[in-house]
C-alpha positions as CSV (number, residue, x, y, z in Angstrom):
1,X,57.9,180.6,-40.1
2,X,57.3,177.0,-41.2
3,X,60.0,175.1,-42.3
4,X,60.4,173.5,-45.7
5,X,59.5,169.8,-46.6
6,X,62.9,167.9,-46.5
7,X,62.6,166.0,-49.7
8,X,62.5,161.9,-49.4
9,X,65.6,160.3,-50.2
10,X,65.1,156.4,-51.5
11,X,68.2,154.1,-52.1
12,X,67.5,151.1,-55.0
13,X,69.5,148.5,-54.9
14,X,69.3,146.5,-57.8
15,X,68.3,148.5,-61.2
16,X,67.1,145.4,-63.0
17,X,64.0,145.0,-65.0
18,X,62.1,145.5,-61.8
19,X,64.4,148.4,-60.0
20,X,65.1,150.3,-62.4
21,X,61.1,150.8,-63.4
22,X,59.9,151.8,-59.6
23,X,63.3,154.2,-59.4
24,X,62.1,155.4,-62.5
25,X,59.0,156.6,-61.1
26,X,60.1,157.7,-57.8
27,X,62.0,160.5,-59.5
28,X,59.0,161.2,-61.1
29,X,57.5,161.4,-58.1
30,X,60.0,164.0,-56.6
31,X,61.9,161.6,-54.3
32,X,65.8,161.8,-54.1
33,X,66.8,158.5,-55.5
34,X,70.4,157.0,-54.8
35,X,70.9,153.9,-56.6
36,X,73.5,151.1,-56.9
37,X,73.8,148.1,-59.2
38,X,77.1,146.3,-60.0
39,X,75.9,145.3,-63.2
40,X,74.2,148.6,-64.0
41,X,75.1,152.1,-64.4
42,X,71.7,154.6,-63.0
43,X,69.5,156.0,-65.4
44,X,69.2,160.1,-65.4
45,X,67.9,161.5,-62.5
46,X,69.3,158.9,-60.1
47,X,72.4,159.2,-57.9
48,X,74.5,156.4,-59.1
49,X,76.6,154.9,-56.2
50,X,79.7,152.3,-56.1
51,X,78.1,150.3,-53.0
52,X,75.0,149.0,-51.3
53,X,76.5,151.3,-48.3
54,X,77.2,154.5,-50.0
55,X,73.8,154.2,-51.9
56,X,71.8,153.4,-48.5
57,X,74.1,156.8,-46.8
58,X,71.5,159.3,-45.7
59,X,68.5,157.1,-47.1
60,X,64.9,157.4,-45.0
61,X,63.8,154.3,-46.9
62,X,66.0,151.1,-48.9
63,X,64.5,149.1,-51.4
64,X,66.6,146.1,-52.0
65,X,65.1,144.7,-55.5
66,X,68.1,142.3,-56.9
67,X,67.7,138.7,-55.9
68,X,66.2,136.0,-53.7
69,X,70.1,134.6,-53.6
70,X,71.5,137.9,-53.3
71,X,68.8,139.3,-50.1
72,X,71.1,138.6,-47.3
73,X,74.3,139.7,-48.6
74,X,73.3,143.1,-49.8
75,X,71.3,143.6,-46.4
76,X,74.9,143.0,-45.1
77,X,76.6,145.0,-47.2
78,X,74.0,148.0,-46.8
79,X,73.8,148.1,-43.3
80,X,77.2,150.5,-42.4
81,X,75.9,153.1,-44.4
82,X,72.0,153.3,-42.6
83,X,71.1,155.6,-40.4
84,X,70.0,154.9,-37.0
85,X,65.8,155.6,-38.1
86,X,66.1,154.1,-41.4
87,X,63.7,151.8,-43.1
88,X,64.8,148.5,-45.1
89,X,62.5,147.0,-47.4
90,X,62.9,143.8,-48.9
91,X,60.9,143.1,-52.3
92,X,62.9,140.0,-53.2
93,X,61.1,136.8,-53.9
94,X,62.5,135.1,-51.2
95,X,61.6,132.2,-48.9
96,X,59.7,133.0,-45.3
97,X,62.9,131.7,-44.2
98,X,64.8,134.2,-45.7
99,X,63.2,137.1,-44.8
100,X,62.9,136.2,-41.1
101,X,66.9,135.5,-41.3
102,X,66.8,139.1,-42.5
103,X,64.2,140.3,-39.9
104,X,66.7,138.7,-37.4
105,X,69.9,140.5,-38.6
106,X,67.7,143.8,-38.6
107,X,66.1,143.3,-35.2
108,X,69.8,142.7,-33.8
109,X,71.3,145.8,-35.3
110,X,68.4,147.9,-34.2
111,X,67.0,148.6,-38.2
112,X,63.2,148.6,-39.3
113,X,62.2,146.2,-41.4
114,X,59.8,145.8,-44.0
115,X,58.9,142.1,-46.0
116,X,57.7,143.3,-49.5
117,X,55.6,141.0,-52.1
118,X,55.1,142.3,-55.2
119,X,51.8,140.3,-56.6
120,X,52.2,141.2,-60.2
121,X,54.7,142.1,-62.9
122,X,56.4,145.3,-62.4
123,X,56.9,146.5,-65.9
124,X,53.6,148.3,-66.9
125,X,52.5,149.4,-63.5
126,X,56.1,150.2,-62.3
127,X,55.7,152.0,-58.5
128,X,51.6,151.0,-58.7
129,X,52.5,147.2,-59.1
130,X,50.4,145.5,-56.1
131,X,52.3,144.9,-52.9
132,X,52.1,143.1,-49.4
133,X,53.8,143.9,-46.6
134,X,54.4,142.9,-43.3
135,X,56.9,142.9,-40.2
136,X,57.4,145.8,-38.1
137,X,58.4,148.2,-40.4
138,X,55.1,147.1,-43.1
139,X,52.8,150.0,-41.7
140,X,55.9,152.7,-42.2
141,X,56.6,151.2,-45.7
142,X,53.1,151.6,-46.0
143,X,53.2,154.9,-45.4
144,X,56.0,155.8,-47.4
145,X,55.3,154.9,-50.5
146,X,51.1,155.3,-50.6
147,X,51.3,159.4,-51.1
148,X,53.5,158.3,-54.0
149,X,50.8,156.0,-55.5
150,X,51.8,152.6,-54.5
151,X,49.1,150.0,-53.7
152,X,50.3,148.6,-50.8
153,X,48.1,146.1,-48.1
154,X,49.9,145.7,-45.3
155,X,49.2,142.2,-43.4
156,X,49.1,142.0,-39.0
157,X,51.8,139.2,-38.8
158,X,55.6,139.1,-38.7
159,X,58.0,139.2,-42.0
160,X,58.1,136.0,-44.0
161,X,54.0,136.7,-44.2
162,X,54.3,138.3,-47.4
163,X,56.6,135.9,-48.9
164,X,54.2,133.1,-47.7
165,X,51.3,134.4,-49.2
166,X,52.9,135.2,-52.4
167,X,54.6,132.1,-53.2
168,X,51.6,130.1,-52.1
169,X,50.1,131.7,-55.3
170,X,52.8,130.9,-57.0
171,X,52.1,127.0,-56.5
172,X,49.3,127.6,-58.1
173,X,49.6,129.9,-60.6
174,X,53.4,129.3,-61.6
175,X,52.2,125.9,-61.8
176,X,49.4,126.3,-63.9
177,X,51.3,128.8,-66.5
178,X,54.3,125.7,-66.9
179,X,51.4,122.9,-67.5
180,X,49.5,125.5,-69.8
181,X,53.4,125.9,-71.5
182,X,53.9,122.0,-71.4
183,X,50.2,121.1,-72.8
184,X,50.8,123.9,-75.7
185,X,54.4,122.5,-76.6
186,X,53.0,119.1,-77.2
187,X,50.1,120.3,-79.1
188,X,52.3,121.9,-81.1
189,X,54.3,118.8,-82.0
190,X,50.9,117.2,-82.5
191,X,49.9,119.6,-84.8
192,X,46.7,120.5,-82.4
193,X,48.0,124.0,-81.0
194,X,45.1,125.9,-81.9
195,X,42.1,123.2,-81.2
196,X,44.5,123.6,-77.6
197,X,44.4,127.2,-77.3
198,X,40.7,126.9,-77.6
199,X,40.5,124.3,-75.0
200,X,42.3,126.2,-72.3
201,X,41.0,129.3,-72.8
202,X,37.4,128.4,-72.5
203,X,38.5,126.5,-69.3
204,X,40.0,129.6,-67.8
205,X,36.8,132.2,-68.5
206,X,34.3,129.7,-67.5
207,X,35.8,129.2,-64.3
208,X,34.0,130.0,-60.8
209,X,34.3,129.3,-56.9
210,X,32.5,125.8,-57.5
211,X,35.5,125.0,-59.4
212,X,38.1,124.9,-57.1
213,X,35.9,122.4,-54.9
214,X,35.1,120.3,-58.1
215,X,39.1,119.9,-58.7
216,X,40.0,119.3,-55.1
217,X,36.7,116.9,-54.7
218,X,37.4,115.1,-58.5
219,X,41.2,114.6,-58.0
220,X,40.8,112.7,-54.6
221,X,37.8,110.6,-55.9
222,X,39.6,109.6,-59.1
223,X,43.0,109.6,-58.2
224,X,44.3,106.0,-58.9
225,X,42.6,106.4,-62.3
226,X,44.1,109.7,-63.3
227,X,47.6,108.7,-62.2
228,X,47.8,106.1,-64.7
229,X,46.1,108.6,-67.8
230,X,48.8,111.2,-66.7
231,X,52.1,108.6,-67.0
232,X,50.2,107.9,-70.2
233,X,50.2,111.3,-71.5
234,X,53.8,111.4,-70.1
235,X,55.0,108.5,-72.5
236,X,53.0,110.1,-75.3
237,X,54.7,113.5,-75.0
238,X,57.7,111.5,-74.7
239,X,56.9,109.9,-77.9
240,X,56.4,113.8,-79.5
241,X,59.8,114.5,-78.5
242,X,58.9,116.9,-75.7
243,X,59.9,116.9,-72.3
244,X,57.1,115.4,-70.0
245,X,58.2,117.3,-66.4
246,X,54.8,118.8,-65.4
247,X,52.9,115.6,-66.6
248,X,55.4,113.3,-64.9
249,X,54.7,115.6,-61.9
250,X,51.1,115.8,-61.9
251,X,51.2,111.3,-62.6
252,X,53.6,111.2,-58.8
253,X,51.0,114.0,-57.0
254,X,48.0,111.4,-58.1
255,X,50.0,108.5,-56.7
256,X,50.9,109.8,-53.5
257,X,47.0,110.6,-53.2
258,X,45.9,107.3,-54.4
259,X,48.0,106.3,-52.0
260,X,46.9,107.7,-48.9
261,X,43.6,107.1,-50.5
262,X,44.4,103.1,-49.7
263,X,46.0,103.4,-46.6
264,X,42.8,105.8,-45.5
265,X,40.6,103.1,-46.7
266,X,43.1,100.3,-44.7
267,X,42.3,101.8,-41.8
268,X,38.3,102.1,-42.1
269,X,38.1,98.7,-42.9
270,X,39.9,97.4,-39.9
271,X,38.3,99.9,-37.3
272,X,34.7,98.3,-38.9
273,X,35.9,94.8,-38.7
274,X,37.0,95.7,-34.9
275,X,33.4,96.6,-34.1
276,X,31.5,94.0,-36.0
277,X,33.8,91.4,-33.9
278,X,36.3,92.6,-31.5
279,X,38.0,89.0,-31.0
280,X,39.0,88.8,-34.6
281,X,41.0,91.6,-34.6
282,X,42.2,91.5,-31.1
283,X,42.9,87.9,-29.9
284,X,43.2,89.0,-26.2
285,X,39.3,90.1,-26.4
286,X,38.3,86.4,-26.4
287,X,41.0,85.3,-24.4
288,X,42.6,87.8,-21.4
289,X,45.5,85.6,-21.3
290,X,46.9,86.5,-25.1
291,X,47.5,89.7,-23.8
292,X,48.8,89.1,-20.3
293,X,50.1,85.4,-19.7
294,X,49.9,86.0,-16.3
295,X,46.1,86.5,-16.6
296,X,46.0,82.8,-17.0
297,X,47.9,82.0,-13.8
298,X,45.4,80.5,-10.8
């Protein structure tokens, strides 16, 4: 006679805009949620708990959703109440840093860990939000959770992976959403919002591979020039009363490369003067004894 399925337990920590949507559909999904926020009382359907320990007590699988700042200490605090073959998951935006200090803690205390990136916004796509994963628990997490309907891609490479490919987007596209904000806000004050809008939005849809090489290629070439039109947009939005931080920003990246630009140049220039004539660079070329004044001696 076959035994019965022993239905998956999953503890939440955190039921913020983000945990409280995947526990949501976890008990949709037939899973025995336990849940614990000190700011937040479970929804129906979930266990509510008093602690990260009591909510992680007799959990195959925790998913610690509250905060970058918060990561370590509520690993901490959950660990006297895992079991010994346990699973922790962290889906915090945290640094690599942090989450191979947390792959460390786990390693020592004998727990399976899993570094979790969550690539897009959880509301609307809830448990089906696109993940990363890696570390030595990434495959089991993996595992878990893709019966359930996750999209998960688990990476070969140690925890902090997934945080580094996710915030390396995040340079980029973080970036590009606060000088889209920043461009729009001084439009505004211009009273150019919508000629903007326009602007930017064609720029986005007609983008393609080549483009990335033409802004990497264009920005180096034109540095020095574009450094100066960016602290000139920054006094103009100063001028419209708004705050100039990503066009300040992008005027000190052009300078640093203009910079390096010079001192690139610099260099050329004297390695070609050094083979064109050796002696003007190098006095002890044309005379040995420049170098070593003993060279001179009878």
């Amino acid at each position: 006679m076959s035994q019965p399925t022993r239905t998956l337990v999953i503890a939440v920590l955190g039921l913020g805009e983000a945990g409280s949507v995947i526990a949501a559909d976890l008990v949709d999904a037939g899973v025995d949620v336990r849940g614990y926020d000190p700011a937040v009382t479970a929804a129906e359907g979930i266990t509510d708990t008093g602690s990260e320990a009591e909510a992680a007590r007799g959990a195959d699988l925790v998913l610690s959703v509250n905060s970058a700042q918060a990561a370590v200490d509520a690993f901490e605090a959950g660990l006297p109440g895992l079991r010994e073959d346990a699973l922790w998951a962290d889906l915090n935006t945290a640094s690599p840093g942090t989450k191979r200090q947390l792959a460390g803690v786990a390693e020592a205390r004998g727990v399976s860990f899993a570094d979790v990136a969550m690539m897009a916004p959880v509301p609307g796509r809830g448990l089906r939000v696109p993940m990363l994963a890696s570390g030595d628990g990434a495959a089991r997490f993996a595992g878990t959770l893709r019966p359930l309907g996750a999209e998960i891609e688990v990476l070969d490479g140690p925890a902090g992976l997934a945080a580094r490919q996710k915030l390396l987007r995040s340079v980029f596209y973080k970036g590009m959403a606060a000088a889209v904000v920043e461009a729009l806000e001084a439009a505004r004050a211009a009273g150019a919002e919508p000629w903007m809008r326009e602007h930017i939005a064609a720029e986005l849809t007609s983008a393609d591979p080549a483009t990335v090489e033409r802004i990497v290629s264009g920005t180096l070439k034109h540095a020095r020039r574009r450094a100066a039109e960016m602290e000139a947009a920054a006094a103009m939005l100063t001028e419209l009363g708004v705050s100039p931080l990503m066009a300040s920003a992008s005027a000190a990246l052009h300078e640093r490369l203009a910079a390096g630009a010079d001192l690139a140049a610099n260099h050329l220039a004297a390695d070609e003067a050094a083979v064109a004539d050796p002696a003007a660079v190098d006095p002890a070329v044309a005379d040995p004894a420049a170098a070593d004044p003993a060279a001179g001696d009878p």
